[in-house]
Backbone as CSV, one residue per row, in Angstrom:
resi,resn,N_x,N_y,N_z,CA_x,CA_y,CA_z,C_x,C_y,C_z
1,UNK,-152.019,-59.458,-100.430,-151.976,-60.082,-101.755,-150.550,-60.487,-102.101
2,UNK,-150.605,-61.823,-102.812,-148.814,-62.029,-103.346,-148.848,-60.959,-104.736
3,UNK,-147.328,-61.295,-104.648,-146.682,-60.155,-105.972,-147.026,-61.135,-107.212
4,UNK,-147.469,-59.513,-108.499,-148.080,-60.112,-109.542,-147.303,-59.683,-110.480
5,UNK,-147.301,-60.851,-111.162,-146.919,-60.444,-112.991,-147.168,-59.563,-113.293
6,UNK,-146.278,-58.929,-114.235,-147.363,-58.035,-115.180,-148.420,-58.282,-115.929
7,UNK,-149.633,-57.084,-115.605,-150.580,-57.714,-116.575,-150.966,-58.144,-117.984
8,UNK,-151.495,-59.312,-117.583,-151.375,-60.040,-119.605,-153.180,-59.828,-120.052
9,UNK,-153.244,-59.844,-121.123,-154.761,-60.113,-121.521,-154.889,-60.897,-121.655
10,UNK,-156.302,-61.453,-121.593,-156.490,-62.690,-121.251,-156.235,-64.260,-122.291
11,UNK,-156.100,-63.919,-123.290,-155.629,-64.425,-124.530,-154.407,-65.038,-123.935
12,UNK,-153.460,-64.562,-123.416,-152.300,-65.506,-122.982,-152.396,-65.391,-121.254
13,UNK,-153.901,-65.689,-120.794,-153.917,-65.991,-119.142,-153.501,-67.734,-119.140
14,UNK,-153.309,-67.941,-117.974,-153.278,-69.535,-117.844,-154.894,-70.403,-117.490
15,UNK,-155.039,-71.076,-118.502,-156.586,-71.380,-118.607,-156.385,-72.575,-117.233
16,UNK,-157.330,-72.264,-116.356,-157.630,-72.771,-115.394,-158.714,-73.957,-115.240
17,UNK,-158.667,-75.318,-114.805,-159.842,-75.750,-114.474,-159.897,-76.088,-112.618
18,UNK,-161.074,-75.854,-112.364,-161.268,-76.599,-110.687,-161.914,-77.437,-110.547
19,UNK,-161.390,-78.540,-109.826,-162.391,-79.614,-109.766,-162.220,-80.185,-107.872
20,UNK,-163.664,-79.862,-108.210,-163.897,-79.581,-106.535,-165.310,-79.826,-106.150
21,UNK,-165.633,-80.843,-105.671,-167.128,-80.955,-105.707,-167.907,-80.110,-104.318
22,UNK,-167.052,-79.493,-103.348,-167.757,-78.294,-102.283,-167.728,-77.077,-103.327
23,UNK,-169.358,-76.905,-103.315,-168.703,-75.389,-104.418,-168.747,-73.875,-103.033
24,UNK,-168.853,-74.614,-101.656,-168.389,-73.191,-101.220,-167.025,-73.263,-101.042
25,UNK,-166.117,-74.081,-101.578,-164.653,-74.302,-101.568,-164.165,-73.608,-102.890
26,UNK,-164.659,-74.229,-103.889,-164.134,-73.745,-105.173,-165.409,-72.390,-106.062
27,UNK,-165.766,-71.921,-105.610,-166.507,-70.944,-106.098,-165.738,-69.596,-105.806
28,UNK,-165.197,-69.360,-104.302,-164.355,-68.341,-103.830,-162.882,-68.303,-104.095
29,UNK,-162.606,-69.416,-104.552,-161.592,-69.622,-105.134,-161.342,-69.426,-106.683
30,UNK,-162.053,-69.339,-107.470,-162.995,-69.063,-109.017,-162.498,-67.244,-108.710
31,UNK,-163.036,-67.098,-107.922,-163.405,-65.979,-107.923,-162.008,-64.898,-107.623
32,UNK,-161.140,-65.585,-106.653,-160.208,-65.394,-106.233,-158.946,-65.245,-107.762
33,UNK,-158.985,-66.266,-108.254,-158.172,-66.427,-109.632,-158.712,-65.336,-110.733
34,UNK,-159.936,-65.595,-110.789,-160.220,-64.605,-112.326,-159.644,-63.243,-112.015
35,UNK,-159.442,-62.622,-110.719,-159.729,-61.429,-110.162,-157.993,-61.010,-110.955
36,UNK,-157.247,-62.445,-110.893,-156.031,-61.948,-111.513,-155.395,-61.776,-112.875
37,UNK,-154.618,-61.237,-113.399,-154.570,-60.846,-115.001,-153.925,-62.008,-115.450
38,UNK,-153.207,-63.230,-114.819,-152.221,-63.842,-115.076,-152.985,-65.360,-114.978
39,UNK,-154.841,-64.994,-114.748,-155.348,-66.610,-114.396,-156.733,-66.326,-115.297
40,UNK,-157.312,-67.491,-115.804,-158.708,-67.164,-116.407,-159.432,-68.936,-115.958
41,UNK,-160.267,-68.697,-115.211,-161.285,-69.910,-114.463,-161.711,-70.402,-116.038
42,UNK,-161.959,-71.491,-116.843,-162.555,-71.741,-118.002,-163.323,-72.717,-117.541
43,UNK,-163.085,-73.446,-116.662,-164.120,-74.796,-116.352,-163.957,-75.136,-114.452
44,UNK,-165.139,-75.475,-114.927,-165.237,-75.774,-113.341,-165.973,-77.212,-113.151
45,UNK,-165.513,-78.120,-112.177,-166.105,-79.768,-111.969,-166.266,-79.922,-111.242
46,UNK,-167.096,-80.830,-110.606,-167.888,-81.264,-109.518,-166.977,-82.711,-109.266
47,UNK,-166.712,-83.616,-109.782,-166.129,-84.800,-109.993,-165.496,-85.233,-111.640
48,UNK,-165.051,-86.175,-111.009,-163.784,-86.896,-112.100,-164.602,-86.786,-113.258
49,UNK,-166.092,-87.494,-113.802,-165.920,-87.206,-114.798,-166.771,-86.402,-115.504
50,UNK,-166.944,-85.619,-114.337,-167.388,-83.845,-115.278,-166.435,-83.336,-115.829
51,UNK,-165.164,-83.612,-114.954,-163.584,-82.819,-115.240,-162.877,-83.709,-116.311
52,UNK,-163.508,-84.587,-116.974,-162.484,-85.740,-118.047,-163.150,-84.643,-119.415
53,UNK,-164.774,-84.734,-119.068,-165.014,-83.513,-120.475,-164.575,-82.161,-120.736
54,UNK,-163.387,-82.284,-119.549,-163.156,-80.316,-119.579,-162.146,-80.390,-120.238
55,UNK,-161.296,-81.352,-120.237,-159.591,-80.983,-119.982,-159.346,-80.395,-121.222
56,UNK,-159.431,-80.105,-122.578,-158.831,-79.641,-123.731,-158.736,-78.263,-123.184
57,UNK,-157.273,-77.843,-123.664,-157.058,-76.544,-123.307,-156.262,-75.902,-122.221
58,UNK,-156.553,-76.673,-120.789,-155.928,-76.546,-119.725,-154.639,-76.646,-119.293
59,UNK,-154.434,-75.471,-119.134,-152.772,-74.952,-118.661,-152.945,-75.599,-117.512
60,UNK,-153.320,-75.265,-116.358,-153.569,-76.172,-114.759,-154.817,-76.229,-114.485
61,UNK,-154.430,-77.476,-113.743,-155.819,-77.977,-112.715,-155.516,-78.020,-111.418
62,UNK,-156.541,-77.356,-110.995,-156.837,-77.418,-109.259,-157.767,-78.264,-109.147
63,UNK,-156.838,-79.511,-108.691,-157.823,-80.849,-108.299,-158.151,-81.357,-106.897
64,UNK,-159.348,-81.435,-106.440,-159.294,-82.179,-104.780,-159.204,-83.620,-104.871
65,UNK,-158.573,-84.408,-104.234,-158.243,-85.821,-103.757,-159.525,-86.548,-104.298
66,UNK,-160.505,-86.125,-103.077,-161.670,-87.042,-102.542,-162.833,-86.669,-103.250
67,UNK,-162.817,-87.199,-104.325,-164.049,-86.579,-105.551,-164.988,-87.510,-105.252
68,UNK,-166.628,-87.250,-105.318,-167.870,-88.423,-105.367,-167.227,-89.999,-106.038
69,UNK,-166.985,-89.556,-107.105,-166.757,-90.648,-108.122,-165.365,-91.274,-108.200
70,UNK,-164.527,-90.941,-106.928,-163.185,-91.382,-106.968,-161.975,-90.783,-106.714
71,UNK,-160.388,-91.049,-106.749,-159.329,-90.154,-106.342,-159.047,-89.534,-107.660
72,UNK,-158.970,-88.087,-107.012,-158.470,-86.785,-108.195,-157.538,-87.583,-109.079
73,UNK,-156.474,-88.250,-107.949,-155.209,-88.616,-108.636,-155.391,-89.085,-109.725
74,UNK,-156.544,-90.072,-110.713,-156.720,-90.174,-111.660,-157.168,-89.544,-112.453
75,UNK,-157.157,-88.145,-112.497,-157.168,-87.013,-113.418,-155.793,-86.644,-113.824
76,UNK,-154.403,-86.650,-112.926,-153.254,-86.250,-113.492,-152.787,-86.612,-114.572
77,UNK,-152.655,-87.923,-114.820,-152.411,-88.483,-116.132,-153.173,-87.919,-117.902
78,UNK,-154.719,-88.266,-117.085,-155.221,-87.871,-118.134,-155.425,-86.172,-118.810
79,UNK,-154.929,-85.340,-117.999,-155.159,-83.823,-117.663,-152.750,-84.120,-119.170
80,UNK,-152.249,-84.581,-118.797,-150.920,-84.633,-119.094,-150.766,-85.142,-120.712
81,UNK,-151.708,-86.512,-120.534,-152.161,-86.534,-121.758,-152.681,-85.765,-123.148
82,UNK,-153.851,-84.991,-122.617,-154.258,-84.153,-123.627,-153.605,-83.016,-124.131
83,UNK,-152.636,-82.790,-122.714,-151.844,-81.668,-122.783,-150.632,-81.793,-121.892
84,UNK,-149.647,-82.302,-122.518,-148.264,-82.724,-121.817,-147.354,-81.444,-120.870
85,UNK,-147.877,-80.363,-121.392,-147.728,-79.497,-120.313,-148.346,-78.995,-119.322
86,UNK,-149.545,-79.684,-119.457,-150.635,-78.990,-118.234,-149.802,-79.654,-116.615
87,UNK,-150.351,-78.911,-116.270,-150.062,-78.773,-114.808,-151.167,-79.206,-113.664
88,UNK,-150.989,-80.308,-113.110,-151.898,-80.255,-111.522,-151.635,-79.890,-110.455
89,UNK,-152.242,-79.008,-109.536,-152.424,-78.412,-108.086,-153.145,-79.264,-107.669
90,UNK,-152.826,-79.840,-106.631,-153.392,-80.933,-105.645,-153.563,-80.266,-104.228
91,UNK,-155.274,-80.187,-104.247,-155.708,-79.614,-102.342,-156.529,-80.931,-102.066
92,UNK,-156.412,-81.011,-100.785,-156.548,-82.354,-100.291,-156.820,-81.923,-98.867
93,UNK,-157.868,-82.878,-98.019,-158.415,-82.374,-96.751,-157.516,-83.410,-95.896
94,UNK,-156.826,-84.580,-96.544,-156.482,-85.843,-96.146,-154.856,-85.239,-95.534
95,UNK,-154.413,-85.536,-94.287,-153.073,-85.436,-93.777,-152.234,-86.214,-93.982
96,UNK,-152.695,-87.608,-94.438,-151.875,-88.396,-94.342,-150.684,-88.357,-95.668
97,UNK,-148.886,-88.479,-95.015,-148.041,-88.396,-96.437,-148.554,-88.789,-97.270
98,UNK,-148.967,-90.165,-97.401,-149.330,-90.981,-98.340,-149.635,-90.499,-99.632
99,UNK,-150.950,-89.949,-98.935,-152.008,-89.177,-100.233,-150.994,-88.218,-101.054
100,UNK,-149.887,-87.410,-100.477,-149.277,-86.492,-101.008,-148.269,-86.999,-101.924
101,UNK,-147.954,-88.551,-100.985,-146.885,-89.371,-102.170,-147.744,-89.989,-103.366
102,UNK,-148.664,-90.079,-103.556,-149.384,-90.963,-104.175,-149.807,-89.770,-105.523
103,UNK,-149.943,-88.431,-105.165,-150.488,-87.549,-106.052,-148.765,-86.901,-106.777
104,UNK,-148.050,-86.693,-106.280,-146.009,-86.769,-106.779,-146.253,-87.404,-107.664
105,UNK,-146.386,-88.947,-107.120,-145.611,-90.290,-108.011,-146.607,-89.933,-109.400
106,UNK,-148.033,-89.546,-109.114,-149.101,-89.457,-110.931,-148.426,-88.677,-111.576
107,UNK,-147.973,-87.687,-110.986,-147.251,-86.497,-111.781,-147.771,-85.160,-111.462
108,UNK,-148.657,-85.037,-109.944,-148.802,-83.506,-109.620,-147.432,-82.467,-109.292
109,UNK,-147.919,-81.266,-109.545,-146.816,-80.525,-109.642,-146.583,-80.079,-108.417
110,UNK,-147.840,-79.812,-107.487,-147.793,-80.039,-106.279,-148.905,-80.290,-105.496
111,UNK,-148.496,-80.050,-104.011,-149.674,-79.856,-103.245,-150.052,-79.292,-101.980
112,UNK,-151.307,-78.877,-101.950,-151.633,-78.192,-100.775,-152.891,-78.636,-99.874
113,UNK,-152.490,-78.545,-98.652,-153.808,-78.886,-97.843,-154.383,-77.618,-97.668
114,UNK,-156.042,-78.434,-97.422,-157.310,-77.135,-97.530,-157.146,-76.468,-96.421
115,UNK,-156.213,-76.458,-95.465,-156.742,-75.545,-94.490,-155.661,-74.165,-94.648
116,UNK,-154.704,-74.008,-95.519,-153.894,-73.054,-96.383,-155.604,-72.200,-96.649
117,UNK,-154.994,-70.381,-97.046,-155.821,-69.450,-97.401,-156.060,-69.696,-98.389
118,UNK,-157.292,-69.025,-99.235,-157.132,-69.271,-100.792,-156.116,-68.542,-101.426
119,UNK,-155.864,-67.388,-100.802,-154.500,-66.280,-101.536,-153.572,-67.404,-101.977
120,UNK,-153.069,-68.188,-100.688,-151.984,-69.131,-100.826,-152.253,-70.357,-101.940
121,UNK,-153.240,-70.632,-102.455,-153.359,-71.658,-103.313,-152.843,-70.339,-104.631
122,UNK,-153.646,-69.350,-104.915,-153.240,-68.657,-105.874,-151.836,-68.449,-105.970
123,UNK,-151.247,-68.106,-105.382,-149.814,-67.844,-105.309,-148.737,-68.548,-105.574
124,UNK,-149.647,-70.324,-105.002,-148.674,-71.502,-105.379,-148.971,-71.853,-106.554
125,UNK,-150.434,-71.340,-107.143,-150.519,-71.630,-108.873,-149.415,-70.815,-109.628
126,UNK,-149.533,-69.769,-109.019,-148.931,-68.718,-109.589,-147.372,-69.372,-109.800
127,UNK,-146.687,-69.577,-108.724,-145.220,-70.135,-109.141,-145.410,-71.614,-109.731
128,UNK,-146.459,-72.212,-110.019,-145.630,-73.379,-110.617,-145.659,-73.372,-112.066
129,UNK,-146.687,-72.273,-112.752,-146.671,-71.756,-113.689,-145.840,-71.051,-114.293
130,UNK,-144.828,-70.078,-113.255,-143.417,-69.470,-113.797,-142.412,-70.672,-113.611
131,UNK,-142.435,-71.894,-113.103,-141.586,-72.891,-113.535,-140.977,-72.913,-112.121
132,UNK,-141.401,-72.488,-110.947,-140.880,-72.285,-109.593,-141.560,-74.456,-109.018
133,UNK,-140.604,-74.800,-107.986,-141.186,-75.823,-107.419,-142.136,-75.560,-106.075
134,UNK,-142.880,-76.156,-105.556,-143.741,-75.814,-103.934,-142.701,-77.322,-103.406
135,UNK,-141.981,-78.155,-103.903,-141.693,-79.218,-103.254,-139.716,-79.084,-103.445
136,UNK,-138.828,-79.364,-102.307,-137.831,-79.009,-102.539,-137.477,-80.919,-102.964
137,UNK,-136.198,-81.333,-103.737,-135.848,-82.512,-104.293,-135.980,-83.295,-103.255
138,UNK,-135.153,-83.288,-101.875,-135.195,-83.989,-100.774,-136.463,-84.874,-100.063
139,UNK,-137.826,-83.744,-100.319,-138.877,-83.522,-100.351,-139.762,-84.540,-101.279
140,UNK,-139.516,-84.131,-102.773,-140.079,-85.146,-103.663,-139.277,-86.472,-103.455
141,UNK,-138.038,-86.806,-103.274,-137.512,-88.133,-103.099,-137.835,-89.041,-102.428
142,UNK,-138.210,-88.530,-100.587,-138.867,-88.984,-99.466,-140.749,-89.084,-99.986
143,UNK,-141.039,-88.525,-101.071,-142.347,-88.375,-100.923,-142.559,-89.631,-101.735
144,UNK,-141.724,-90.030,-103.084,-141.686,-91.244,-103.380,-141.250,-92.169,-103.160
145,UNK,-140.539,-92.563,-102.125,-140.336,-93.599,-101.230,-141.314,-93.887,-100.975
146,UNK,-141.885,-93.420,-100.421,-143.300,-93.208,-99.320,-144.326,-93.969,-100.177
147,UNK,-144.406,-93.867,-101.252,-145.372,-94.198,-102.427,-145.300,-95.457,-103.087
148,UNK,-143.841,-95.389,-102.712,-143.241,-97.132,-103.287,-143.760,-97.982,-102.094
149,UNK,-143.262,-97.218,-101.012,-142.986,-98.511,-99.492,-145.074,-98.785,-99.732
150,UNK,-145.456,-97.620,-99.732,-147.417,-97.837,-99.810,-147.872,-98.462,-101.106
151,UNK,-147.202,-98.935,-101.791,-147.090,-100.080,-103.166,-147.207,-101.447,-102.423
152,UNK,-145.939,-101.225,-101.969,-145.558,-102.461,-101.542,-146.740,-103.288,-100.247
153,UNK,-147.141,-102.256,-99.489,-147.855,-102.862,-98.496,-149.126,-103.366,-99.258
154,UNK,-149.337,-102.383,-100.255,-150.801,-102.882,-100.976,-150.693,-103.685,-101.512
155,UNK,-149.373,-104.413,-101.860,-148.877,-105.658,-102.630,-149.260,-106.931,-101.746
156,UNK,-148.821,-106.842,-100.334,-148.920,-107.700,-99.566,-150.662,-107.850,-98.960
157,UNK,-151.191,-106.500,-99.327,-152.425,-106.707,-98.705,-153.101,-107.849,-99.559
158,UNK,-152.723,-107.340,-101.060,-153.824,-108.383,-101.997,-153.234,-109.907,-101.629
159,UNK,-152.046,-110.389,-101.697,-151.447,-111.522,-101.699,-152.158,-112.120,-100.342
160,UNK,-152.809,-111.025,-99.485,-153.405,-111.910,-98.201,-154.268,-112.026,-98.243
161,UNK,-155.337,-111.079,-99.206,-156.793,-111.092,-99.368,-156.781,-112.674,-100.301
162,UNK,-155.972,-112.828,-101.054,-156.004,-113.886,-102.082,-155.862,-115.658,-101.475
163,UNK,-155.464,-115.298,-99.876,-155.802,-116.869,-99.366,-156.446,-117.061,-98.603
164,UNK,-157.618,-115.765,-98.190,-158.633,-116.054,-97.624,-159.763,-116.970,-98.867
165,UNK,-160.326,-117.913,-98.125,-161.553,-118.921,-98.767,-162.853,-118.300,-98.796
166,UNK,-163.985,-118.763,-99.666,-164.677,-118.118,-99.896,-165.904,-118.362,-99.108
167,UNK,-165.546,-119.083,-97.528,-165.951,-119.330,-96.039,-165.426,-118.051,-95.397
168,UNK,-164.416,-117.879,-95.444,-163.788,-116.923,-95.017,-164.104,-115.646,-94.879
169,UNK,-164.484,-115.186,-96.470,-164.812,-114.034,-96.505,-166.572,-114.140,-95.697
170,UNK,-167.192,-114.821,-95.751,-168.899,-114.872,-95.233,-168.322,-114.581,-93.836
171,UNK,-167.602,-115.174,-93.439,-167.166,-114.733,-92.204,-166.721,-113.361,-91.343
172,UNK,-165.994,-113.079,-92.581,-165.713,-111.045,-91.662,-166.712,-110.740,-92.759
173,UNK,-168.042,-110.909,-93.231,-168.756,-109.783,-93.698,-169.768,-109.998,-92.268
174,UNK,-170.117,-111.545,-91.597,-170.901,-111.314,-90.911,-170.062,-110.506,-89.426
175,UNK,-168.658,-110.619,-89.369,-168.209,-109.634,-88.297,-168.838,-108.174,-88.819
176,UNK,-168.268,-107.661,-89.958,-169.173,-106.735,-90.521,-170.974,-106.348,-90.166
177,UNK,-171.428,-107.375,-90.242,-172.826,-107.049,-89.927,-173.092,-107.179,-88.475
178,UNK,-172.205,-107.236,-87.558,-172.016,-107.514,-86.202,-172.678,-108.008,-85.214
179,UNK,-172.268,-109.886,-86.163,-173.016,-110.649,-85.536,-171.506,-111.147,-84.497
180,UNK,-172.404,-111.859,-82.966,-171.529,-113.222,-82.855,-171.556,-114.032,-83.058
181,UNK,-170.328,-114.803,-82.287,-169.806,-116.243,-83.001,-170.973,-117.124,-82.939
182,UNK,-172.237,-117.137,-82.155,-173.034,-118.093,-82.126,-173.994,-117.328,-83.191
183,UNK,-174.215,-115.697,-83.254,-175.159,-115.815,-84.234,-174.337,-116.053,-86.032
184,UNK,-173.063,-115.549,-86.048,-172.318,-116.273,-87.254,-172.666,-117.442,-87.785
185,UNK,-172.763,-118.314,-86.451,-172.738,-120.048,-86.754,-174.268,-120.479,-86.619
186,UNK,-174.850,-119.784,-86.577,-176.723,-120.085,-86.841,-176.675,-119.356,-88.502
187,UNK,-175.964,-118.112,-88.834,-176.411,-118.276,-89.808,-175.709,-118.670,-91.550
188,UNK,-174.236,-118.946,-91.068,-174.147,-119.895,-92.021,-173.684,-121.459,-91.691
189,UNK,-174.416,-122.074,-90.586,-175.231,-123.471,-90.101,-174.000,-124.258,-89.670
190,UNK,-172.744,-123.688,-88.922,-171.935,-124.660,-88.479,-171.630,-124.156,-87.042
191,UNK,-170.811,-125.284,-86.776,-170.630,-124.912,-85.177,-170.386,-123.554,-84.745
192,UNK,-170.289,-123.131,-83.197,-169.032,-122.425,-83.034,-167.768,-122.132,-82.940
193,UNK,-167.456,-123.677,-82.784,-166.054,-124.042,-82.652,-165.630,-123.417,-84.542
194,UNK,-166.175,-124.222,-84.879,-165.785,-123.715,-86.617,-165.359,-122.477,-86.771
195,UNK,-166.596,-121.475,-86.266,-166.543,-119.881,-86.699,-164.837,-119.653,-85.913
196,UNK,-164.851,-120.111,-84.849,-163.609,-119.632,-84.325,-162.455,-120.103,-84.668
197,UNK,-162.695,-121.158,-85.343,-161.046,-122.151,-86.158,-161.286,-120.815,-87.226
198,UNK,-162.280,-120.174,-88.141,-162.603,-119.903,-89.490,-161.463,-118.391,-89.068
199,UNK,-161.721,-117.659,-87.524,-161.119,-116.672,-87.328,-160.016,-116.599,-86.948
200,UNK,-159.219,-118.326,-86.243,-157.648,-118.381,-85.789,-157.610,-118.208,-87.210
201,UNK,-157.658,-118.592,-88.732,-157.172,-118.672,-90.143,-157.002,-117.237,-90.851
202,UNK,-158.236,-116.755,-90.535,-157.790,-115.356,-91.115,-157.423,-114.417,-90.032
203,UNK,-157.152,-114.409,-88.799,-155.897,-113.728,-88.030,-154.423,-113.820,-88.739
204,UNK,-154.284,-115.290,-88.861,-153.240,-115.462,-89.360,-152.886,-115.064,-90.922
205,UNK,-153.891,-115.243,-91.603,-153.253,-115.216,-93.165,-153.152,-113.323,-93.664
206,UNK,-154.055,-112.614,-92.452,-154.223,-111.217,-92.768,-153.050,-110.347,-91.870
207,UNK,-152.688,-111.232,-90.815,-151.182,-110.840,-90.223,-152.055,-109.631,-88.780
208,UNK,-153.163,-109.912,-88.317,-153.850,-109.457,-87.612,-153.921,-109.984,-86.378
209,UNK,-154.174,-109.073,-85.341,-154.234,-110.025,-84.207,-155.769,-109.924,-83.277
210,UNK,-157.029,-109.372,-84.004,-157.996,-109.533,-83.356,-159.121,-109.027,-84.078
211,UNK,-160.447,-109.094,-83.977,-161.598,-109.039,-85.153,-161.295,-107.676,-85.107
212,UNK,-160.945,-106.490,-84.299,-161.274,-105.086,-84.907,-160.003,-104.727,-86.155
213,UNK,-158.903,-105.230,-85.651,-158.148,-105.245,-87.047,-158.880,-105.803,-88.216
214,UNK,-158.810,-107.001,-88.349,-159.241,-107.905,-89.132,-160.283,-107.218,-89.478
215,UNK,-161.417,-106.530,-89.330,-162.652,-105.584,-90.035,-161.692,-104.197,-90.498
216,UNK,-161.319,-103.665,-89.710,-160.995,-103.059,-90.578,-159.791,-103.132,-91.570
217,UNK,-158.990,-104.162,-92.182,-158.478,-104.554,-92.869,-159.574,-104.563,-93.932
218,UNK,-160.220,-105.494,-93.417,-161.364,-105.907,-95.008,-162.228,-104.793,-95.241
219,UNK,-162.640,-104.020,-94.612,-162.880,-102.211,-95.190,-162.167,-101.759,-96.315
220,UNK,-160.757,-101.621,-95.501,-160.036,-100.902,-96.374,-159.623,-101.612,-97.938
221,UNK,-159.898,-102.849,-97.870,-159.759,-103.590,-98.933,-161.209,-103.954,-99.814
222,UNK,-162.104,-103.337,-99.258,-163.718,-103.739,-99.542,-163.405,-104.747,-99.867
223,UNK,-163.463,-105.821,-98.835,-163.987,-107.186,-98.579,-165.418,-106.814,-98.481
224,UNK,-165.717,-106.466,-97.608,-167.304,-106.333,-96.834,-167.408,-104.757,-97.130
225,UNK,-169.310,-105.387,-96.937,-170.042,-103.803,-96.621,-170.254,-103.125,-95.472
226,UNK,-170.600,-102.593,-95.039,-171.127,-101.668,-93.566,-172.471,-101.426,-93.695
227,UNK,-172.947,-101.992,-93.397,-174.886,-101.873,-93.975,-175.071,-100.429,-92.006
């Protein structure tokens, strides 16, 4: 076990919410916190906006990334809002910096990946609540870089999504539905030569150099569906 405060009653515990839609993730973790004198579980969420009706009250939130209904990260703000001192704990299954710069820059206080013990999430609640950091300055500086430079690329992504034509896009949805170039061009009624001028254009305007980029570009941008 980490080292504990002295014990408080619960009247001045730190009111807790979790928002975590695995409840064999956040149930043992519930369980893990109440057990301490210095934490009291008051709400518990499944997604973003079970957790928008909780927030009055909340000293911290233990938020996961990848909610049904969307990124945690848009709980920080509003969790800061109601209560300019509340605090977010960010667990996240996702490795990539990004996600970690992206949850900094909202205003989490920190973060932890799920494969940490639950002791260790308690412990890191525990110090950011006595005013301790989990992130050293060097740390948060590089983490918002990181967040700017992933601005910026998303800047350039839209500016490329924005000169594809609206031929274009019929075009990587039917790569999407994974047709070829001859069944492409049977079914929206032009040559093949076309479909393949239609794909030298968006190679080029998406900065790609072959249809598996180019699909998954327009994924990540939901251009297209994945039926």
């Amino acid at each position: 076990m980490g080292s504990r405060p002295p014990a408080r009653g619960t009247d001045t515990a730190a009111r807790v919410m979790l928002v975590e839609d695995h409840a064999t993730f956040r149930e043992p973790l519930a369980f893990m916190l109440d057990r301490e004198p210095d934490f009291e579980v008051v709400a518990q969420a499944g997604s973003l906006a079970e957790a928008r009706e909780k927030l009055g009250g909340i000293d911290l939130a233990v938020v996961d990334l990848d909610l049904p209904d969307g990124d945690g990260t848009n709980l920080i703000g509003a969790l800061r809002a109601v209560n300019p001192r509340g605090m977010v704990l960010v667990l996240t299954a996702n490795a990539g910096r990004e996600a970690y710069a992206r949850a900094v820059e909202a205003g989490a206080a920190g973060v932890l990946h799920k494969t940490v013990r639950i002791q260790q999430v308690v412990d890191a609640a525990r110090r950011l609540l006595l005013g301790e950091s989990l992130l050293s300055t060097e740390e948060i500086i590089k983490l918002l870089q990181l967040a700017e430079q992933s601005r910026e690329r998303d800047r350039e992504a839209q500016r490329s999504v924005q000169q594809l034509t609206p031929r274009e896009l019929e075009v990587l949805q039917a790569l999407a539905d994974g047709l070829s170039d001859k069944e492409v061009s049977e079914s929206l009624h032009v040559g093949v030569g076309t479909v393949r001028n239609h794909l030298v254009s968006i190679f080029s305007k998406l900065g790609v150099n072959s249809r598996l980029q180019a699909l998954i570009f327009a994924v990540r941008q939901g251009l297209v569906e994945i039926n």
